[in-house]
C-alpha positions in Angstrom: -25.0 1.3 40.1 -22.2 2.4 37.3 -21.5 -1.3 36.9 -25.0 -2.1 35.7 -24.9 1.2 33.6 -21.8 -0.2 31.4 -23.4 -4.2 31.3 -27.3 -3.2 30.4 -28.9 -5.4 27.5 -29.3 -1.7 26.1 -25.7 -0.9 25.8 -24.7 -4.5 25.0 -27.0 -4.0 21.5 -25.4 -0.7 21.1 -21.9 -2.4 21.3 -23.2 -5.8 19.0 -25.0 -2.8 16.1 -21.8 -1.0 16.0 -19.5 -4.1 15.5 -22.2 -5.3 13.4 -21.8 -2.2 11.1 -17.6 -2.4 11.4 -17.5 -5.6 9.7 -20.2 -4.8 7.2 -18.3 -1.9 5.9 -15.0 -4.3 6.4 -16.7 -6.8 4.0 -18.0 -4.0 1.8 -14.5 -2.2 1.3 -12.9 -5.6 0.9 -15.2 -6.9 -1.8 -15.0 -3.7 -3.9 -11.1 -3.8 -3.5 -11.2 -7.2 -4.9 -13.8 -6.4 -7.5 -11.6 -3.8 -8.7 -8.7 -6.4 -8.6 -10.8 -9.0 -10.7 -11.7 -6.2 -12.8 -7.9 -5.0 -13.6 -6.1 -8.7 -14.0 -8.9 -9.1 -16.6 -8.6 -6.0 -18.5 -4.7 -6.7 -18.2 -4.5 -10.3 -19.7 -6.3 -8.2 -23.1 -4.3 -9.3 -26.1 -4.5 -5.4 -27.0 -2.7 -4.1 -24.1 0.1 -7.1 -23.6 3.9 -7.3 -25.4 4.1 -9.6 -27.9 6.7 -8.2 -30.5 10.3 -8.0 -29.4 13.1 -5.9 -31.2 16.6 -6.1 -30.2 19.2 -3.4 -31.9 23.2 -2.7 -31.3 24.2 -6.2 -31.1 27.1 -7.7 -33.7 28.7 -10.5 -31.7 25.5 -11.8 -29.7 22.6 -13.4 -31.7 19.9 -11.5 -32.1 17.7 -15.2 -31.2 19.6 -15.7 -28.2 18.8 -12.5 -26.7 15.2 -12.8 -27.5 15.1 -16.1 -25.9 16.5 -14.9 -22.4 13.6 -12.0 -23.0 11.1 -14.2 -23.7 11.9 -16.3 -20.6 11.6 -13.7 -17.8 8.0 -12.4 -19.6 6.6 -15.9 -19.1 4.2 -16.1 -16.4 1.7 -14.0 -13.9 2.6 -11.5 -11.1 0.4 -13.2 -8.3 -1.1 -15.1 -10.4 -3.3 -11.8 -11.6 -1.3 -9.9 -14.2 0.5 -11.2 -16.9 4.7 -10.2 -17.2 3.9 -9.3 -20.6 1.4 -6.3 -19.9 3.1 -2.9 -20.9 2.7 -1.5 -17.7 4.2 -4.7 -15.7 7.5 -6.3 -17.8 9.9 -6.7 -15.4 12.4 -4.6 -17.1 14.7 -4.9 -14.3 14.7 -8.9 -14.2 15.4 -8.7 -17.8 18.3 -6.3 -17.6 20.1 -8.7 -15.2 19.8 -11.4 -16.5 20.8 -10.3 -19.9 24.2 -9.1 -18.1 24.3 -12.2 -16.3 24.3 -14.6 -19.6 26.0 -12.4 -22.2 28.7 -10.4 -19.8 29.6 -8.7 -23.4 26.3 -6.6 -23.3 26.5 -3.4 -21.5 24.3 0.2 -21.7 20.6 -1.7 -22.0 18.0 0.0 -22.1 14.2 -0.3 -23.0 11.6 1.4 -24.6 8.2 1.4 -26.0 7.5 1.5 -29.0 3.5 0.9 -28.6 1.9 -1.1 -26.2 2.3 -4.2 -28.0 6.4 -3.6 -29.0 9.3 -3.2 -26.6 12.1 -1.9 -28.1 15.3 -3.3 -26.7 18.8 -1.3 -27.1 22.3 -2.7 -26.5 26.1 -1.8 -26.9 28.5 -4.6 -26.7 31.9 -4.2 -25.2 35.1 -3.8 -27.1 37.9 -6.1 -26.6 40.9 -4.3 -26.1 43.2 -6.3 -23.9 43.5 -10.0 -22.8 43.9 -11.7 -19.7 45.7 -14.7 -19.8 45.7 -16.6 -16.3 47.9 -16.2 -13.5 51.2 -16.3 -14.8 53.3 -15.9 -17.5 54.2 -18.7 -19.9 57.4 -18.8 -18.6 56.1 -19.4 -15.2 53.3 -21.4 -16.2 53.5 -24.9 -17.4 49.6 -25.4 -17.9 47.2 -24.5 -20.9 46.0 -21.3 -20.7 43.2 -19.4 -21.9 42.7 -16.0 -22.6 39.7 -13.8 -22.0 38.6 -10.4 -23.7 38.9 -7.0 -21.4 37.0 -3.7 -22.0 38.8 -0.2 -21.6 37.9 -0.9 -18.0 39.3 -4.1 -17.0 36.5 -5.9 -17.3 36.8 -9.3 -18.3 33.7 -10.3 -20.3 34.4 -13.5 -22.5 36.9 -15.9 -23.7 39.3 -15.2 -26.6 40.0 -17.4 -29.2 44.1 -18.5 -30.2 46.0 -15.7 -31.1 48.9 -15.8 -32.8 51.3 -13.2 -32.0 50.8 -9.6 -30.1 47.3 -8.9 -31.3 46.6 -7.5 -28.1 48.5 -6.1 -24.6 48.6 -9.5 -22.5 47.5 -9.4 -18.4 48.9 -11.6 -16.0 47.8 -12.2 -12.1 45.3 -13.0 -10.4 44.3 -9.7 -8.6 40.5 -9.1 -8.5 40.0 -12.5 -10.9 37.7 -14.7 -9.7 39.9 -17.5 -11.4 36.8 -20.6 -11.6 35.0 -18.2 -13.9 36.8 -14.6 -15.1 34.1 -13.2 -17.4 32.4 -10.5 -14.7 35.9 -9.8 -12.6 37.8 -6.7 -13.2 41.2 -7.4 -13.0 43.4 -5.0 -11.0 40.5 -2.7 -10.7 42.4 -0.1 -8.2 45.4 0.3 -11.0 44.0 -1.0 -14.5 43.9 2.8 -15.8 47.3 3.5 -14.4 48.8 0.3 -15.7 47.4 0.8 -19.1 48.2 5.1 -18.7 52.2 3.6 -18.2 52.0 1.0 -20.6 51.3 4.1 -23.3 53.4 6.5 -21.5 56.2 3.9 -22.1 55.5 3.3 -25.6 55.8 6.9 -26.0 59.2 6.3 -24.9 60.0 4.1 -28.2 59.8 0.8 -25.8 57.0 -1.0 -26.6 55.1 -3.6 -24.3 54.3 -7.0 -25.0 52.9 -8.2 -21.4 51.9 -6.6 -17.7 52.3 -9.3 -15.0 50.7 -8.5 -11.6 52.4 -9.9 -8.9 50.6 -11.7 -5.4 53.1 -10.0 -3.7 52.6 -6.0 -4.6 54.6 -5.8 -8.1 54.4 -4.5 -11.4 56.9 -6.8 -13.9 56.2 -4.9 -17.6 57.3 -7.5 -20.2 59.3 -6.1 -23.0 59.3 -8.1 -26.7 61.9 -11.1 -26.2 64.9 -11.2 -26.8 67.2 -13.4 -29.2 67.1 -16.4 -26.6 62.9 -16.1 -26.1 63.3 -14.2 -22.8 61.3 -11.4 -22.6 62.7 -8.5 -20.4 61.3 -6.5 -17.7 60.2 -3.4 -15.9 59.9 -4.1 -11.9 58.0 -1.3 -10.2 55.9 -1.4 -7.3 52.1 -1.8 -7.6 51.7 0.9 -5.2 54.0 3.7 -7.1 53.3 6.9 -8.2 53.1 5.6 -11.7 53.8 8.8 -13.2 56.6 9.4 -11.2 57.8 5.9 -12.0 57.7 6.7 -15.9 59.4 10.4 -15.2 62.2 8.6 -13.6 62.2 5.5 -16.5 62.9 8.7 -19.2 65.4 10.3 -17.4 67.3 6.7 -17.2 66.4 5.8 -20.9 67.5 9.3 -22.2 71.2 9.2 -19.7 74.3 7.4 -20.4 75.3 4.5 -20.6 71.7 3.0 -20.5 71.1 4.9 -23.3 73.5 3.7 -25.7 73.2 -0.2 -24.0 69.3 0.3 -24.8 69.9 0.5 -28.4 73.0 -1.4 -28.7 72.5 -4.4 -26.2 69.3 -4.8 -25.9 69.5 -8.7 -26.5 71.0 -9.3 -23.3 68.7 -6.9 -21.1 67.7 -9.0 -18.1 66.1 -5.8 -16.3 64.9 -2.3 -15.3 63.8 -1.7 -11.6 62.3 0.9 -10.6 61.1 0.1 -7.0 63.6 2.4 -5.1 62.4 5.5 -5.5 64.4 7.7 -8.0 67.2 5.5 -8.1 66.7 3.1 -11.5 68.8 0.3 -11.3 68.9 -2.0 -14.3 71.3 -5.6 -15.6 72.2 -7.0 -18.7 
């Protein structure tokens, strides 16, 4: 009896009605939803509500063109084919950020803003070269052209120098942290760049001054000094993992205590060395 209850024609209609009604309200919700879509991507493609005036400020180096170009390329097109990239709501500020960094590694601190609906205002700082990092190894233990790339206060490599003649700027040497097909976008030496640089100035502060930092593969520090009569330049050994202010504490001590103090001055020509791997003891050759 129960099993002819549950399969009557009566409740079978029931059942049909009420699916009947679930996929008319299905077809209901999901032609509205696309209405409302249709109605949106239309009222979004409206010249009146799109970007079409770019303004780039803060740049020197970088052409203005050129970074409108790369701006211009990531607002061509339609998100799902609906809503135009250009619509003040929907520029892919993000997309644009990174690829900006990505083609001109000199640009850093972007940032966006808008100035109506129609004009996005694009601000940039570019980096200031500092330092140089000039391949691997030293001249001296280099026989190949080099080339030199610009570093920030941070150690970030961000474009390729032109010829300098002379000390223009501190000189970096290794490989550590340099991805050495393309350097622009490494950091080199990331884990000690601000020590390195903190020694380099505490040394100058000792009346030495520095022409070169060489970054060993095998842990060490060699500070190159300016040459001497014969083209050689001298050095500073220390270990890359020192305490680097105890390293310079212990480099005063020796520079300020006889007799490097009067061979310093007098024979500097003929300074091969200072090491200052063991620990307090400085041990130095001319």
């Amino acid at each position: 009896m129960r099993h002819n209850v549950l399969t009557s024609p009566r409740l079978k209609e029931i059942k049909k009605r009420k699916r009947r009604v679930f996929w008319h309200k299905v077809f209901l919700i999901t032609f509205g939803f696309l209405v409302i879509i249709g109605i949106f991507s239309y009222i979004s493609r409206n010249v009146k509500v799109n970007i079409h005036t770019i303004e780039i400020s803060g740049n020197e180096i970088i052409d203005t063109k050129l970074i409108k170009e790369v701006v211009d390329e990531k607002l061509i097109g339609y998100y799902l084919k609906l809503f135009p990239k250009t619509n003040f709501l929907f520029y892919p500020k993000g997309a644009i950020k990174n690829e900006l960094e990505n083609r001109f590694k000199r640009l850093t601190n972007i940032s966006f803003k808008l100035k109506d609906v129609n004009t996005l205002e694009i601000s940039v700082a570019e980096r200031i070269a500092l330092y140089t990092w000039c391949g691997e190894y030293p001249p001296e233990l280099n026989t190949s052209e080099q080339k030199c790339y610009f570093l920030d206060e941070s150690g970030f490599i961000f474009d390729e120098a032109p010829y300098f003649s002379g000390d223009v700027y501190l000189r970096l040497y290794g490989e550590d942290g340099v991805n050495l097909e393309n350097p622009a976008g490494s950091y080199f030496s990331q884990k000690i760049f601000y020590n390195l640089i903190a020694l380099r100035n505490n040394i100058g502060g000792m009346g030495v001054a520095t022409k070169a930092i060489y970054v060993t593969v095998d842990g060490e520090v060699r500070i190159l000094l300016p040459a001497r009569g014969d083209g050689r330049n001298p050095e500073i050994i220390l270990k890359a993992d020192a305490d680097f202010n105890k390293v310079a504490e212990n480099l005063q001590a020796a520079l300020d205590t006889e007799p490097l103090l009067s061979k310093f001055k007098t024979q500097y020509s003929s300074l091969q060395y200072i090491d200052l791997r063991f620990g307090n003891k400085v041990y130095y050759k001319f």
